[in-house]
PyMOL CGO cylinders between C-alpha atoms (Angstrom):
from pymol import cmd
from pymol.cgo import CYLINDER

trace = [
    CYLINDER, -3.45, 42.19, 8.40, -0.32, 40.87, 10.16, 0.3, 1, 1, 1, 1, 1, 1,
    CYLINDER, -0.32, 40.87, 10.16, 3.19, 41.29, 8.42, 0.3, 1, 1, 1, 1, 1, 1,
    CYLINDER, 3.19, 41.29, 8.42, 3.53, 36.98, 7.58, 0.3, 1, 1, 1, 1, 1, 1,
    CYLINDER, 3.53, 36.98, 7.58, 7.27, 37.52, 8.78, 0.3, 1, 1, 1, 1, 1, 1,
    CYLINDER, 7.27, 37.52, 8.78, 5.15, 36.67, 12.07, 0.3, 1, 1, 1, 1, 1, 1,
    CYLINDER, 5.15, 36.67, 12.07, 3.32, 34.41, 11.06, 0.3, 1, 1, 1, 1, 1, 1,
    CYLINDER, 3.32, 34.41, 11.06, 4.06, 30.00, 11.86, 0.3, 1, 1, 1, 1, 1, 1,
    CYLINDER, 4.06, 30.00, 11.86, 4.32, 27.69, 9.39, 0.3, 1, 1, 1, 1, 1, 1,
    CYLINDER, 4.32, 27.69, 9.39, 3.25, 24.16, 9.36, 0.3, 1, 1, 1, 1, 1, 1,
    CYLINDER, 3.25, 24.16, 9.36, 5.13, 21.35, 7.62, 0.3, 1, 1, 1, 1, 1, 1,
    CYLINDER, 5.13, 21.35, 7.62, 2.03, 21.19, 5.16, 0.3, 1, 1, 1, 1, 1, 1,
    CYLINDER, 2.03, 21.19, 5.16, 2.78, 24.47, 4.03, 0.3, 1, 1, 1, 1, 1, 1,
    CYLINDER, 2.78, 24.47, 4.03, 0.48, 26.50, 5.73, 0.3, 1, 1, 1, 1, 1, 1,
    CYLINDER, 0.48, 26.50, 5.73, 0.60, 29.13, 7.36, 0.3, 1, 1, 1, 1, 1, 1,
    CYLINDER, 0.60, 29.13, 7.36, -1.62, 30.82, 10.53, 0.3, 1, 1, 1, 1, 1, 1,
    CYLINDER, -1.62, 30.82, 10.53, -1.41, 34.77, 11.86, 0.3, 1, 1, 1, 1, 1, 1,
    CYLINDER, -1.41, 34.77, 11.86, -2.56, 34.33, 15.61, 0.3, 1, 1, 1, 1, 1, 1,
    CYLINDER, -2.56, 34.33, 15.61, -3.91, 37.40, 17.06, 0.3, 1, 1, 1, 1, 1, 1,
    CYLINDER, -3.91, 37.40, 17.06, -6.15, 37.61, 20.35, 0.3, 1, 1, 1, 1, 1, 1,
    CYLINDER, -6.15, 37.61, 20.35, -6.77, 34.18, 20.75, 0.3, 1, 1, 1, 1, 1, 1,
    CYLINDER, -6.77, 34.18, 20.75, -7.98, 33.47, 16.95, 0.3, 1, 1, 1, 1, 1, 1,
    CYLINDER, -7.98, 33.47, 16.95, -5.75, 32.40, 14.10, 0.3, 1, 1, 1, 1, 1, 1,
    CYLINDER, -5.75, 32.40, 14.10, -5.93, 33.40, 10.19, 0.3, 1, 1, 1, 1, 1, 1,
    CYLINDER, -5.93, 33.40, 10.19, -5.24, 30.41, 8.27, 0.3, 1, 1, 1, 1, 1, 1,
    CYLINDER, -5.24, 30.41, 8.27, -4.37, 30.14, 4.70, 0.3, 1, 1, 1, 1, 1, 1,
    CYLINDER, -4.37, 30.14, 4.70, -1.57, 27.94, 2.15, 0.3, 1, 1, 1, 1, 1, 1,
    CYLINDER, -1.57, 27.94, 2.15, 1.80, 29.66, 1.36, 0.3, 1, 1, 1, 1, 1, 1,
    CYLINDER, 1.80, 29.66, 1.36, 3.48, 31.37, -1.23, 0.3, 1, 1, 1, 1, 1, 1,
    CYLINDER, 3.48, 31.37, -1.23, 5.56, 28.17, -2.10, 0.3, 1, 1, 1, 1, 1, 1,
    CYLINDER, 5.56, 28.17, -2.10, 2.48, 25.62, -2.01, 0.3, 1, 1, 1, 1, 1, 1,
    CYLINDER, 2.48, 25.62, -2.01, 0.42, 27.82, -4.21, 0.3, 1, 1, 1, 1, 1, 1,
    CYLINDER, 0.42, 27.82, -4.21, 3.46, 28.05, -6.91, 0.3, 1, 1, 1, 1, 1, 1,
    CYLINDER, 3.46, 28.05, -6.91, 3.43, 24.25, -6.51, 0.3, 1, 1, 1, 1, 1, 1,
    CYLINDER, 3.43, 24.25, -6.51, 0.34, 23.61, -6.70, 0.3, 1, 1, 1, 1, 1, 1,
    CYLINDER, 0.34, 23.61, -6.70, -0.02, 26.14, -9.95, 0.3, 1, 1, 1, 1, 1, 1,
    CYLINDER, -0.02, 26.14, -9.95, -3.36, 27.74, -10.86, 0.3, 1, 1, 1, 1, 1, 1,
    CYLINDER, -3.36, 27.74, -10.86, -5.78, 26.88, -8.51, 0.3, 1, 1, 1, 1, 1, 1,
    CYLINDER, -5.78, 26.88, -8.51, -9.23, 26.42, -9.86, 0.3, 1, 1, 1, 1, 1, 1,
    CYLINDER, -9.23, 26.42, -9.86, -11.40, 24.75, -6.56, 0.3, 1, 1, 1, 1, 1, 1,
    CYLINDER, -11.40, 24.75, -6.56, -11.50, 25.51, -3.10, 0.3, 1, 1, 1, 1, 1, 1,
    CYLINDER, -11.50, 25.51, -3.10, -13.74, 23.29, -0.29, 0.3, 1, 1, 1, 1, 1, 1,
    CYLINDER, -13.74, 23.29, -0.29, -13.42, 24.90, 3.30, 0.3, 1, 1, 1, 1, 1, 1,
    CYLINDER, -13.42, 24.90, 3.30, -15.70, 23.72, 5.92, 0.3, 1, 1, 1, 1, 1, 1,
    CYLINDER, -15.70, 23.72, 5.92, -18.60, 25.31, 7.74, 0.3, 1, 1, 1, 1, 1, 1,
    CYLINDER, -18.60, 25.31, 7.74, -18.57, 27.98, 10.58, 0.3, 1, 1, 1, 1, 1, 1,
    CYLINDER, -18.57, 27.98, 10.58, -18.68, 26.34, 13.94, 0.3, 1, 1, 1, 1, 1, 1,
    CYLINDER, -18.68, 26.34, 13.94, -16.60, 23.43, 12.96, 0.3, 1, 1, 1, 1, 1, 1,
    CYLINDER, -16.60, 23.43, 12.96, -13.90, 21.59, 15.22, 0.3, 1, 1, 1, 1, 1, 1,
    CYLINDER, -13.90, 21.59, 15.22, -10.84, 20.39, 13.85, 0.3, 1, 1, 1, 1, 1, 1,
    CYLINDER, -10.84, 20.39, 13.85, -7.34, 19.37, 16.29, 0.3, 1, 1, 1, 1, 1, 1,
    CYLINDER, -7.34, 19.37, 16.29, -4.01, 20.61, 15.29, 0.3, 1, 1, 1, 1, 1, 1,
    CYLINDER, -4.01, 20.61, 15.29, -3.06, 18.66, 11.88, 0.3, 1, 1, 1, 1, 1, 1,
    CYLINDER, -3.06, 18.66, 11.88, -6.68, 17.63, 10.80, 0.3, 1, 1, 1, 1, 1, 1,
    CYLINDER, -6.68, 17.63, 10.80, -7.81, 18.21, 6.97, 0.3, 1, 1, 1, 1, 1, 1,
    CYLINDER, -7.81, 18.21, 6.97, -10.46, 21.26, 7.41, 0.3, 1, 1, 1, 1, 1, 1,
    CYLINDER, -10.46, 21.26, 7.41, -10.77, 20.91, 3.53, 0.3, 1, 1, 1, 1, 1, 1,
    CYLINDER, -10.77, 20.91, 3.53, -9.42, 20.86, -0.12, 0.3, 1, 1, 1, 1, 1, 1,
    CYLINDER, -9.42, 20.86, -0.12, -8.00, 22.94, -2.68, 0.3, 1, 1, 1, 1, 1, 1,
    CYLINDER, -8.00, 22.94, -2.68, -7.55, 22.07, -6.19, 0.3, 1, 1, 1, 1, 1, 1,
    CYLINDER, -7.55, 22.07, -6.19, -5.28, 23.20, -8.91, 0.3, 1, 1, 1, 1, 1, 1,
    CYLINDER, -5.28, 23.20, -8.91, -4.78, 22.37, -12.35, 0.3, 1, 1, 1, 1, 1, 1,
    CYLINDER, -4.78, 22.37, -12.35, -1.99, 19.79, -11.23, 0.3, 1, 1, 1, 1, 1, 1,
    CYLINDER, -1.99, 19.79, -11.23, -3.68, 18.16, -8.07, 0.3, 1, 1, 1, 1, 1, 1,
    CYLINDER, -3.68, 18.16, -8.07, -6.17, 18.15, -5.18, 0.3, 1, 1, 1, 1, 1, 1,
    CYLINDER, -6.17, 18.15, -5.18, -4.32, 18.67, -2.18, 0.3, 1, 1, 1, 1, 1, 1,
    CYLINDER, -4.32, 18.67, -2.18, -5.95, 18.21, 1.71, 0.3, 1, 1, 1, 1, 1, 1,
    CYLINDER, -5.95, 18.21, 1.71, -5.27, 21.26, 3.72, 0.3, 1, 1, 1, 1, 1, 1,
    CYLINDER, -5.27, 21.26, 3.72, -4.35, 20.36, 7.30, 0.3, 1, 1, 1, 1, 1, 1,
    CYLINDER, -4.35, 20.36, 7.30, -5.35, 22.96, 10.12, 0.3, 1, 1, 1, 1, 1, 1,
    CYLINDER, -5.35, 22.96, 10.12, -2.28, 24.16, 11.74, 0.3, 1, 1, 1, 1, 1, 1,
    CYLINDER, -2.28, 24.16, 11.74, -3.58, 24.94, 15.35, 0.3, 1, 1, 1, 1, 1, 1,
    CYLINDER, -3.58, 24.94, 15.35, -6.80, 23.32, 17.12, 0.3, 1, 1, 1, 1, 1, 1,
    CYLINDER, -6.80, 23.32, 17.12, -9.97, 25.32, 17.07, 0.3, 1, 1, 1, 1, 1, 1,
    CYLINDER, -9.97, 25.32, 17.07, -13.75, 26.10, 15.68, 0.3, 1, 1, 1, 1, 1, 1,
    CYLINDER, -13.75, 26.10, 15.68, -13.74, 27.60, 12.39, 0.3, 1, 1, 1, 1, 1, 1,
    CYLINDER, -13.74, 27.60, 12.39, -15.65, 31.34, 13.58, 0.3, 1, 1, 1, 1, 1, 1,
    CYLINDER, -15.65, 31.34, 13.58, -15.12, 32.79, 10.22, 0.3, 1, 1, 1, 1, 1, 1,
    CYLINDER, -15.12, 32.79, 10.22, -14.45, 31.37, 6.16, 0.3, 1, 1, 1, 1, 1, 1,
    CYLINDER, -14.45, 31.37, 6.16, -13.76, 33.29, 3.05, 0.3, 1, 1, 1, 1, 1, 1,
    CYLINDER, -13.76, 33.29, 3.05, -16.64, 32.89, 1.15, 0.3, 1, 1, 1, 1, 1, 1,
    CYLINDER, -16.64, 32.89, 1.15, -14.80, 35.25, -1.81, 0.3, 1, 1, 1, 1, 1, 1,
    CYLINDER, -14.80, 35.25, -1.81, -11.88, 32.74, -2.06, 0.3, 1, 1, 1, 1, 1, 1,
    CYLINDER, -11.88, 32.74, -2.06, -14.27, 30.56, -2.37, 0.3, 1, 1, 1, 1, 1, 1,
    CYLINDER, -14.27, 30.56, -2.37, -15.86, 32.21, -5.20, 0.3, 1, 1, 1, 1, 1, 1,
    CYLINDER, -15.86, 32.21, -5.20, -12.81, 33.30, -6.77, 0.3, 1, 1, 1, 1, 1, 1,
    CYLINDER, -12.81, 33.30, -6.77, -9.89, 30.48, -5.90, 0.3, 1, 1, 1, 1, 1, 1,
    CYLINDER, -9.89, 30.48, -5.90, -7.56, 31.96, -8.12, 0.3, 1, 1, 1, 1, 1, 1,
    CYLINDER, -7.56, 31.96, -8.12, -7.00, 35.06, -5.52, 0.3, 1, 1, 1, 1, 1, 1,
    CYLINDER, -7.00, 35.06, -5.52, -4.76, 32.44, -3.70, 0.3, 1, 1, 1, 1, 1, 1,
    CYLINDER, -4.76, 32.44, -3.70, -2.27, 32.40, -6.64, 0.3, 1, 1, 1, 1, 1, 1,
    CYLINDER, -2.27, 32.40, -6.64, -2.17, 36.48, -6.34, 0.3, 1, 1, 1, 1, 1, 1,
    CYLINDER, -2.17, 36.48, -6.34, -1.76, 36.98, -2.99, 0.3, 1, 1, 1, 1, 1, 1,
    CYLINDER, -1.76, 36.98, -2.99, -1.11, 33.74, -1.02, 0.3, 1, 1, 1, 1, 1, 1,
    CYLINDER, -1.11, 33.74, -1.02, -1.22, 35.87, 2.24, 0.3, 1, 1, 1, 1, 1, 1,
    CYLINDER, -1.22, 35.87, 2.24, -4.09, 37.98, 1.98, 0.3, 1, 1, 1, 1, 1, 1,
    CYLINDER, -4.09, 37.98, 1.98, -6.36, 35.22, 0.66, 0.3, 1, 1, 1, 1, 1, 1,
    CYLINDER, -6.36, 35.22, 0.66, -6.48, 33.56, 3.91, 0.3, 1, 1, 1, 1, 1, 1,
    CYLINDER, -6.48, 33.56, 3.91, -9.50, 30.99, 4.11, 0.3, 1, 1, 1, 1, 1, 1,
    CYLINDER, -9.50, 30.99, 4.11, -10.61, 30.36, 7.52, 0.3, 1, 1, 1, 1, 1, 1,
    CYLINDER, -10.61, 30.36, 7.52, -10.47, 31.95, 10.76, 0.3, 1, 1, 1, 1, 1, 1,
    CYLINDER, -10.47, 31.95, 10.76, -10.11, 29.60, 14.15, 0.3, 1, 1, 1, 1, 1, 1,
    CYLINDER, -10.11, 29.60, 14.15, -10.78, 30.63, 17.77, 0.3, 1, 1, 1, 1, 1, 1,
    CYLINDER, -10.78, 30.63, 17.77, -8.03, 28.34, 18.65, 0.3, 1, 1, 1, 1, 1, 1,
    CYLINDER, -8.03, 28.34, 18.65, -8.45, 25.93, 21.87, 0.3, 1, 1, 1, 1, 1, 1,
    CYLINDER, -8.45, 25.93, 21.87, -5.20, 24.87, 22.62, 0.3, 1, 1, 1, 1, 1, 1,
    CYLINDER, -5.20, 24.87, 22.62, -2.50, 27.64, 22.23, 0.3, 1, 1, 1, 1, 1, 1,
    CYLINDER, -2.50, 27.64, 22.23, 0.20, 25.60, 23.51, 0.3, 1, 1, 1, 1, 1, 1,
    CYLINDER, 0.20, 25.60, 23.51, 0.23, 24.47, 19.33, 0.3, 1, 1, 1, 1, 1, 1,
    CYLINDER, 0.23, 24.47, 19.33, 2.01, 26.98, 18.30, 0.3, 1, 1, 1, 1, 1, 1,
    CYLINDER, 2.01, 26.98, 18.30, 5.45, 24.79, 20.12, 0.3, 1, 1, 1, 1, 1, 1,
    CYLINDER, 5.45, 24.79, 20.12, 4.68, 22.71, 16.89, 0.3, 1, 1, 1, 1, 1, 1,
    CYLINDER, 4.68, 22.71, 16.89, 4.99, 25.40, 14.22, 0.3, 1, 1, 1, 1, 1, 1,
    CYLINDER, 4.99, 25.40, 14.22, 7.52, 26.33, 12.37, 0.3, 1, 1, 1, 1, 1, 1,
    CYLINDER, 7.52, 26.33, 12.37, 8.99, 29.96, 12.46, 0.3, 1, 1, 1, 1, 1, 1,
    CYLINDER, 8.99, 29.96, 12.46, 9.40, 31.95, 9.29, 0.3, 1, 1, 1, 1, 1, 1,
    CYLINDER, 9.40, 31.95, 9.29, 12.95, 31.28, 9.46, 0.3, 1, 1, 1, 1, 1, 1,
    CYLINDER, 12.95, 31.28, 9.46, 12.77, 27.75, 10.31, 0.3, 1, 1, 1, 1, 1, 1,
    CYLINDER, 12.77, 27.75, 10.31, 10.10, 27.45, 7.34, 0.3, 1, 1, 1, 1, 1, 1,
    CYLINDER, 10.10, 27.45, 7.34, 12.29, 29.19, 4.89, 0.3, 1, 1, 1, 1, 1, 1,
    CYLINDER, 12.29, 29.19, 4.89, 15.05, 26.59, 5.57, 0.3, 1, 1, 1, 1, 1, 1,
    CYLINDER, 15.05, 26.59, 5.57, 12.26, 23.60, 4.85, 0.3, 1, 1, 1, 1, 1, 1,
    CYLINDER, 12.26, 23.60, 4.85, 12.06, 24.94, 1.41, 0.3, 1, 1, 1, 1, 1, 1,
    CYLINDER, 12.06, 24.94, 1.41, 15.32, 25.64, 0.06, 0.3, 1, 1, 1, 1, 1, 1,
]
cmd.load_cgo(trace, "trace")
């Protein structure tokens, strides 16, 4: 697993480790605590589309049902089908329960990111 120091941010809160062409995707250590205990997640199928910004599915806390917005374009090769099962794991470990896995289609995304130190100043 990557060290999320590397990892880009998105505006959204999310994050995305991009390694060899495919990105891990997942929600942040901030939107989980504001989102407190999450109790429903909805991700989407394996061989789905979805461009840079588009809702690939929903998470759901005791306080709100939030969209969660894909940071990077791509089809959806792989989906955590344990977060699913257990949602709570994102309140644990926000970076280890990622939740879907893109082959990403347009790298050039990653010029709309946010770096972890860009991101950190976003949330102060």
């Amino acid at each position: 697993m990557m060290d999320p120091k590397n990892y880009r941010y998105t505006k959204d809160h999310e994050w995305i480790g991009i390694e060899n062409g495919r990105g891990r995707v997942g929600i942040t250590d901030y939107a989980q605590k504001q989102l407190g205990d999450v109790v429903y997640l909805e991700l989407p199928p394996i061989g789905k589309t979805f461009e840079r910004g588009q809702s690939f599915g929903t998470i759901e806390s005791v306080k709100a049902v939030s969209e969660l917005y894909s940071p990077m374009s791509g089809e959806v090769i792989e989906v955590n089908t344990v977060l699913v099962e257990h949602p709570e794991a994102v309140n644990t470990d926000p970076y280890q329960s990622w939740m879907i896995v893109l082959r990403l289609t347009k790298p050039d995304d990653t010029a709309q990111l946010l770096t972890t130190e860009q991101y950190a100043q976003l949330i102060k």
